[in-house]
C-alpha positions in Angstrom: -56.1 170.3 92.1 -54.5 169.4 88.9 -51.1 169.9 87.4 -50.6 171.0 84.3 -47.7 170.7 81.6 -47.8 172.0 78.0 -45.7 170.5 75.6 -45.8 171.1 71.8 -45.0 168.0 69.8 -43.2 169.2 66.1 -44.0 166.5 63.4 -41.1 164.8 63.5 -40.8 164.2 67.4 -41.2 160.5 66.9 -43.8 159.7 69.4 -46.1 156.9 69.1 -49.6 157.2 69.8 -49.4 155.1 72.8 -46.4 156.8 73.9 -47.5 160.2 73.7 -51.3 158.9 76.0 -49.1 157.5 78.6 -47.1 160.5 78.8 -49.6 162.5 79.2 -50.9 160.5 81.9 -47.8 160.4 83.7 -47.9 164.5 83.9 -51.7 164.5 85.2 -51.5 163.6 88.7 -54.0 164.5 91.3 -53.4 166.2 93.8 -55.0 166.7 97.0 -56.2 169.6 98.3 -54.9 171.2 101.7 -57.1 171.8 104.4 -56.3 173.0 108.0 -53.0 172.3 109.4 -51.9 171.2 105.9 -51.4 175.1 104.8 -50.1 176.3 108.4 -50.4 176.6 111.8 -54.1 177.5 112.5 -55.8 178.3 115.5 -59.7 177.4 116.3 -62.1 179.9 116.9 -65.0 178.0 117.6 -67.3 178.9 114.5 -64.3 179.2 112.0 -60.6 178.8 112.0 -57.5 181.3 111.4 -54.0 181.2 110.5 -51.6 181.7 113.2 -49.2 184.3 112.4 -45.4 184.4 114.1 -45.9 188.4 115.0 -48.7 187.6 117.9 -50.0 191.3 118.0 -50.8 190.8 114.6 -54.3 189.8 113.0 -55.5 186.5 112.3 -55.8 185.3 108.7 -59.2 183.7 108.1 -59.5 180.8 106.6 -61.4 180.1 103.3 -64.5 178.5 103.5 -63.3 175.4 101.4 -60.4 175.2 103.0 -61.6 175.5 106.7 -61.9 172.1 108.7 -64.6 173.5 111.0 -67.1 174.5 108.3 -66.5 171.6 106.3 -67.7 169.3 108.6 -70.5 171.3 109.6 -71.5 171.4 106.1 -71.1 167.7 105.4 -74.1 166.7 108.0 -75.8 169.1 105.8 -74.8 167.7 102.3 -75.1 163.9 103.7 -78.3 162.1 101.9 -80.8 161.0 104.2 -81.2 157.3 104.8 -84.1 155.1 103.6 -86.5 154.2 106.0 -86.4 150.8 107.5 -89.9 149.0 107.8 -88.4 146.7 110.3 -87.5 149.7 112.6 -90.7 151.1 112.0 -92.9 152.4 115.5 -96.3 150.8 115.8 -97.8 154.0 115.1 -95.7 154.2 111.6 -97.1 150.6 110.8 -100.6 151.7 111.3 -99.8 154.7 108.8 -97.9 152.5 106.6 -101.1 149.8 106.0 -103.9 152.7 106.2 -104.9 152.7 102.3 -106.3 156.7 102.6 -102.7 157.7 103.5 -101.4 160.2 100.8 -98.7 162.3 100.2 -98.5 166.1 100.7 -97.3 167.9 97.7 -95.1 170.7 99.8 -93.3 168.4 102.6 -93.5 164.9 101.3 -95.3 163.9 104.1 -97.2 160.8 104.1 -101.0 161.7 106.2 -104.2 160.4 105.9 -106.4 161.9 102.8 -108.8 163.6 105.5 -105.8 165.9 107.0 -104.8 166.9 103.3 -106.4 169.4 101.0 -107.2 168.4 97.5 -107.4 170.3 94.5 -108.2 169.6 90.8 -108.1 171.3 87.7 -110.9 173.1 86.1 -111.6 175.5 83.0 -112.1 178.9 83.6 -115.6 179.6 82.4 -114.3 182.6 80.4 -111.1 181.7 79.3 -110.5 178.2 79.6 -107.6 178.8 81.1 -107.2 175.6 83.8 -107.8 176.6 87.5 -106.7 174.5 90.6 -109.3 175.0 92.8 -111.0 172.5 95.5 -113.6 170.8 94.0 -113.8 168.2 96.6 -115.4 170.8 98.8 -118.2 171.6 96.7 -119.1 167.7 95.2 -119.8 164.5 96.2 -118.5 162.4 93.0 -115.1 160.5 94.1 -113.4 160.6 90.7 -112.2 164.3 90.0 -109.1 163.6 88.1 -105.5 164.0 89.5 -105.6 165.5 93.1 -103.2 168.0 94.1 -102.7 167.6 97.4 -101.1 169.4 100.3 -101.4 169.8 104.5 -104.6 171.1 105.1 -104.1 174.5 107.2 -104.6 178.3 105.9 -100.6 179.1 106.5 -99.8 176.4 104.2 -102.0 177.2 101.4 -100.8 180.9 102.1 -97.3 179.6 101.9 -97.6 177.8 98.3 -99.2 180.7 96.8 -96.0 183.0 97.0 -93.8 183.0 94.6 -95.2 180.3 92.7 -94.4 177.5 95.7 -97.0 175.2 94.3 -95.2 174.6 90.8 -92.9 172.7 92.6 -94.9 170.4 94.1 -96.8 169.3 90.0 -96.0 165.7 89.6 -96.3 163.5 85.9 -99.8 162.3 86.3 -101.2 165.9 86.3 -99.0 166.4 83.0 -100.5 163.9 81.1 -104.0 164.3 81.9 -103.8 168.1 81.3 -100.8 167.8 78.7 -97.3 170.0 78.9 -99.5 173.6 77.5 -102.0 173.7 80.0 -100.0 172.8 83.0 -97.8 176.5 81.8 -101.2 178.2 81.8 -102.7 176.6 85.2 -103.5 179.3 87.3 -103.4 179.4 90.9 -106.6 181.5 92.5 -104.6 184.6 95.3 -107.7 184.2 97.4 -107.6 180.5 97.9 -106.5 180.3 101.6 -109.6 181.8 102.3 -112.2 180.5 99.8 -111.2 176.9 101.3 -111.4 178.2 104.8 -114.9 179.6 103.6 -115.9 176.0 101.9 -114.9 174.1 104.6 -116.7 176.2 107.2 -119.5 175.9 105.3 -119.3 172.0 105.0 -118.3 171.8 108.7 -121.9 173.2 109.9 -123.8 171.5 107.1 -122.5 168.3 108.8 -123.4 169.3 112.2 -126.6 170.3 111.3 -127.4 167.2 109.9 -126.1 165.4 113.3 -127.7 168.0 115.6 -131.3 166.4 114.3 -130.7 162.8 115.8 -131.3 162.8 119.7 -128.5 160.9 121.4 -125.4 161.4 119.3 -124.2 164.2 121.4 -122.6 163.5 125.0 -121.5 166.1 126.9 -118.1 165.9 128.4 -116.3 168.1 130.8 -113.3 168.2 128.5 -111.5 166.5 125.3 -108.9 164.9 128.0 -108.9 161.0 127.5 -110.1 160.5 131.0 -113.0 162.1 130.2 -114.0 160.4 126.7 -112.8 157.3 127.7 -116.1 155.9 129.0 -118.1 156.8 125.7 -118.2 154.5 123.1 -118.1 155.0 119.3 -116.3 158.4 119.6 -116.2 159.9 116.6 -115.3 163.4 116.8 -114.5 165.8 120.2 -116.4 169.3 119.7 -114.5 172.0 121.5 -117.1 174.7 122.5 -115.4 177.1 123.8 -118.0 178.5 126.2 -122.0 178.0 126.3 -123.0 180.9 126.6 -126.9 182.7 126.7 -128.2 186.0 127.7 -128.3 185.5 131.2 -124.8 184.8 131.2 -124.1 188.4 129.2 -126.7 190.0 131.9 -124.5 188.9 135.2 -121.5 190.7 133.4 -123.1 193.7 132.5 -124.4 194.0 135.9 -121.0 192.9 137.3 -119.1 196.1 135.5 -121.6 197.9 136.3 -121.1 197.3 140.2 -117.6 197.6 140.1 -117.7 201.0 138.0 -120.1 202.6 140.8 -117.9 201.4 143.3 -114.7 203.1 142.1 -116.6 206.0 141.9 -118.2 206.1 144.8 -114.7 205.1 146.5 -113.1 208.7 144.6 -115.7 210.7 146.2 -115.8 209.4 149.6 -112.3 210.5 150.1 -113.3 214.4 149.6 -116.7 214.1 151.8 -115.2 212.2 154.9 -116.4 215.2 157.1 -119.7 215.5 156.1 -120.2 211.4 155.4 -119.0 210.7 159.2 -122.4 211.2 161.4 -120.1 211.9 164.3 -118.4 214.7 162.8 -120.4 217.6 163.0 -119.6 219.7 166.6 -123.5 219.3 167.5 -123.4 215.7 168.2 -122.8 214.6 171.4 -122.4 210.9 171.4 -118.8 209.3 170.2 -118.6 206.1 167.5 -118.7 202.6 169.2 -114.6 202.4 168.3 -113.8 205.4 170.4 -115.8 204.6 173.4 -113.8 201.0 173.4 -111.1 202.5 173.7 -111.3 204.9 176.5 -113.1 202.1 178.6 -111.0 200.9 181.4 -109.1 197.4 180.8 
């Protein structure tokens, strides 16, 4: 908070130049600003803090934001810029990331993964109106050199997630400027169905690359799950295939005949309960022998 003083100098008040700059420092002063206690008696409430006033049945003054101790310090751990990284503090599994050389960068949170958990996408002309497209050309091409990669975490929500409100244009870095130039990066045009074109492309390449595996004999162990227990005695592990059940029509026959079984059996349960009479063979008054149960029980002990 400043204080200020006006003065207005005539032209014959007879002060020097460096007369009138160090008065005019002398009447700046800084002051600082109160806080807290400084302005009153306050009470704390926790989440904020109010002004005490002297007539207790009265209500609290809030305190402003800017002025209030409480939220100031909760907004400093907020405001606070994060350190750098040490290397020498680094876990073993950070220098392993650190030396891979496929590690990259993901465009949305800055986070450093290798390339194969990243989705990569490169600019190419619309056929129609050459308008530049980011779509993921990696997908659909061997050839390594595509131009400047945009790349970002490789899941559906992600892709979902930059394509609202623009979220991707924040993550456009120099390189793809001066390959495409400052006009075309304006006009670059982000597909709305690309969450599921690259779930579609990478499907696709997924089962290409089974297929291809599923034609060598041997390369497939079965395993009774993904634990490490269970893998650890293979060698050369690869990849862990998750089937989720191994299914064939056998297996769909023994449920169908299952429900069906259990379906006749309620039923026949519902009906049984009207029919007791006639389903009993001891009921009816011509019989003459008794059930096994009652013939127990009138037997001396």
């Amino acid at each position: 908070m400043l204080c200020r003083r006006a003065y207005r100098l005539g032209p014959h008040s007879g002060l020097t130049g460096k007369a009138l700059s160090a008065q005019c420092r002398s009447v700046y002063t800084h002051v600082c600003i109160a806080t807290g206690e400084d302005l009153s008696p306050i009470r704390d409430k926790v989440h904020h803090t109010v002004r005490s006033r002297k007539d207790e049945s009265a209500k609290d003054l809030p305190l402003p934001p800017l002025l209030d101790p409480i939220v100031l310090d909760k907004r400093s751990r907020w405001e606070n810029t994060k350190a750098q990284p040490k290397a020498a503090e680094f876990t073993p599994f950070q220098k392993r990331l650190q030396a891979n050389p496929y590690v990259r960068q993901c465009r949305a949170t800055l986070i450093s993964l290798p390339v194969a958990f990243l989705t990569s996408l490169h600019a190419r002309p619309h056929p129609t109106t050459n308008e530049p497209w980011l779509l993921p050309v990696s997908l659909t091409t061997d050839k390594e050199h595509l131009g400047p990669p945009y790349r970002f975490l490789g899941s559906h929500w992600m892709t979902t997630h930059l394509g609202k409100k623009k979220q991707w244009q924040r993550g456009t870095y120099s390189r793809m400027t001066e390959k495409l130039g400052s006009d075309n990066m304006k006009k670059l045009v982000w597909r709305e169905d690309l969450p599921d074109l690259i779930l579609d492309l990478m499907q696709k390449q997924l089962i290409k690359k089974l297929s291809w595996n599923f034609g060598f004999r041997g390369r497939l162990a079965p395993v009774a799950s993904p634990r490490t227990e269970d893998i650890e005695s293979i060698d050369h592990v690869s990849c862990v295939l998750i089937f989720r059940s191994l299914r064939t029509r056998a297996d769909d026959a023994q449920d169908l005949a299952e429900d069906t079984y259990d379906e006749m059996d309620k039923w026949s349960s519902y009906f049984a309960k009207s029919y007791v009479d006639k389903l009993d063979p001891h009921a009816p008054p011509k019989v003459t022998h008794t059930p096994p149960s009652c013939r127990e029980s009138d037997s001396p002990n």
